[in-house]
C-alpha positions, 0 to 999 in steps of 0.5 A: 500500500505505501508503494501504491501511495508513493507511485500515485503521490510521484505522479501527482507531482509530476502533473503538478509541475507540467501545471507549474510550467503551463502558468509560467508560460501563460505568463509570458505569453500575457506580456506578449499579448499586451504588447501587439499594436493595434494597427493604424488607426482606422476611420471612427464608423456610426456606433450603435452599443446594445445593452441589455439589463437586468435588474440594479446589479452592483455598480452599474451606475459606474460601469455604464457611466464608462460607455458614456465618456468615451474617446470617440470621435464618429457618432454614438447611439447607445441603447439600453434594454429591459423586459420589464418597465418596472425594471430598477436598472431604469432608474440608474439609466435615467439619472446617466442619462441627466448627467449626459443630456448630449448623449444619443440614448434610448431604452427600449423596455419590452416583455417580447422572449423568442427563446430560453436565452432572455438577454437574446431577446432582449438584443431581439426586442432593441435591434429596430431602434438601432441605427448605425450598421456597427453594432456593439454588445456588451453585457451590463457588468462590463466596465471600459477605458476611454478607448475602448470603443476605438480600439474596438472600431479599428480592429473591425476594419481589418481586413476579413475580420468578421468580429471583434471581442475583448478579454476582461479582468475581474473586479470586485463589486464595490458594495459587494461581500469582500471576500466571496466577491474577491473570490470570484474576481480572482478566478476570472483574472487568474484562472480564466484570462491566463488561459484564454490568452494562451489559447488564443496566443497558441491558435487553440482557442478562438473564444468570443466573450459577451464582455464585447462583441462588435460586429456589422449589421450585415455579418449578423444578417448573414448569421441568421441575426440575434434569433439564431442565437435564441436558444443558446446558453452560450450565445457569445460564444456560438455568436463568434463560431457562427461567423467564422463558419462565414469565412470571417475571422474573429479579432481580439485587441491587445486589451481588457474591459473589467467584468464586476463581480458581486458574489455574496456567498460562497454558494453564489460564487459556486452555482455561478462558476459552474455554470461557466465551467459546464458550459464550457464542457458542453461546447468544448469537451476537449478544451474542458477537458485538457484544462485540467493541467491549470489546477497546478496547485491542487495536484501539488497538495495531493501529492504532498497528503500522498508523500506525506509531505516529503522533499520532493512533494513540498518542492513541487508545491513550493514551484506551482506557487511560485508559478502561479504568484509570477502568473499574477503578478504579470497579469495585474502589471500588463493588464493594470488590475487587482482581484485580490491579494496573494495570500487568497491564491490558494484558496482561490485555485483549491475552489477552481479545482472543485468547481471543475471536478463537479462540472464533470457531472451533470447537464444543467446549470443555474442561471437567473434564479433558474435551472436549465437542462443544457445539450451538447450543442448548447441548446438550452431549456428551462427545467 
């Protein structure tokens, strides 16, 4: 038995380390990202940004604010949607709207659903009121810098770039639990980023995040509209596939919106992350999959538990700490954030391992104060 313990300990380690050499590498390939150009500025097209709302989430006044106070130079509508008209996200649009009177706004509250996807219908519901053939997306948690949009424009007018998506970082709600909503700010900027920059970086991945989508009225048109997407859990991403199946390709600038989050509980922070984590599985069984080499940290513990905390196995776990403090360290410096502070990372990576061990099992996902049975082709119903 203790040689069954040492081998299995020996090999722990070993996946540990590879774990260990995947966050280094993510590392670098982070400052690589940030430091691409943005190519030559190109000429500032009509804008219509498209925000569908839910509810007074935390800090919305000040994450929508963002997309008001823009470096832009060509014109820009922004539209606000909402199913109910009694929805508090109105208020927080009306007090913005009398901070910014020369602002090109409107909201478009209607009950009308196409499908399982409500923030799809939403989209469904504000498209007629748009009127610039450059669309924008961008969920109501996001928050930008001054030059997001252009940056966002000059990407599109690259040639046969079909679609345009941003990486973001994780922000701890302002008014949110400090420790959950760290937490969860964490796991985005230190688990999820790294490795959508690494896919990206290595062609393995081509993601598309409803942090930013920028497309054209006639790609989308091309795609079936925002209907096809309709029944979707995964609308950004299938958005992105659907139009690089047209023979476009999708652009991702070197920079980062921040995505709030505002988790109060533990259970929350679960229930949300395994949403994601699921999804991910549903739609992508092999990248899911081989993301399992990321939990570094959490091998390296159960090694040491195996090895009974021996040489070989503390210095395994000493290096995948390492590794994984280098990793933030560079991702706060090139991307100019901070979810939270290091002594958190471990907790953080022992959740993210947890959260990945139970979206191995099961079909449905928690989602707005529902549960949804999901297929394999993303497909989603409520339960």
């Amino acid at each position: 038995m203790h040689s069954l313990f040492f081998d299995i300990g020996g090999l722990l380690a070993a996946v540990a380390v590879i774990g260990a050499g995947y966050a280094l590498l993510s590392a670098v390939l982070v400052g690589r990202f940030m430091q691409e150009g943005q190519g030559t500025a190109a000429p500032s097209p009509a804008v219509t940004i498209l925000k569908p709302l839910h509810r007074c989430e935390p800090d919305l006044f000040q994450n929508l604010e963002t997309f008001f106070t823009q470096d832009y130079a060509g014109p820009v509508q922004i539209l606000f949607g909402v199913h109910d008209e009694a929805d508090p996200a109105i208020e927080v649009v009306r007090a913005l709207q009398a901070k910014y009177p020369d602002s090109d706004t409107a909201i478009v509250a209607d009950t009308a659903l196409y499908g399982a996807n409500a923030k799809i219908s939403n989209l469904i519901n504000m498209l007629p009121t748009a009127r610039h053939d450059t669309l924008v997306l961008s969920d109501s948690d996001i928050a930008v810098g001054h030059k997001w949009l252009a940056q966002v424009t000059t990407a599109l007018a690259r040639p046969n770039v079909g679609i345009v998506t941003c990486l973001y970082t994780g922000e701890p709600a302002k008014d949110g639990h400090r420790l959950w909503s760290s937490l969860a700010a964490m796991g985005t900027s230190y688990t999820f980023l790294p490795n959508a920059v690494l896919g990206t970086s290595l062609g393995l991945a081509t993601p598309c995040f409803g942090s930013t989508i920028a497309l054209r009225r006639q790609t989308l048109d091309e795609v079936g509209g925002f209907a096809a997407f309709a029944d979707q859990l995964a609308d950004d991403y299938e958005m992105g596939r659907a139009v690089r199946a047209k023979g476009y390709t999708l652009a991702i600038p070197a920079m980062g919106v921040g995505h709030t989050t505002a988790e109060d509980s533990v259970g929350e922070l679960f229930r949300h992350e395994l949403r994601w984590s699921r999804t991910i599985r549903l739609v992508n069984p092999a990248g899911h999959a081989g993301s399992f080499i990321t939990h570094g940290f959490a091998f390296a513990l159960m090694s040491a538990i195996f090895l009974d905390f021996n040489t070989v196995s503390l210095a395994a776990l000493a290096l995948t700490l390492a590794a994984r403090f280098f990793l933030k360290a560079r991702i706060d410096g090139h991307f100019g954030t901070y979810a939270g502070p290091y002594w958190l990372v471990p907790l953080r990576d022992l959740l993210s391992f947890a959260v990945f061990v139970a979206s191995l099992f099961g079909e449905t996902v928690h989602w707005r104060g529902s549960h949804f049975a999901v297929e394999p082709s993303g497909a989603m119903s409520q339960v």
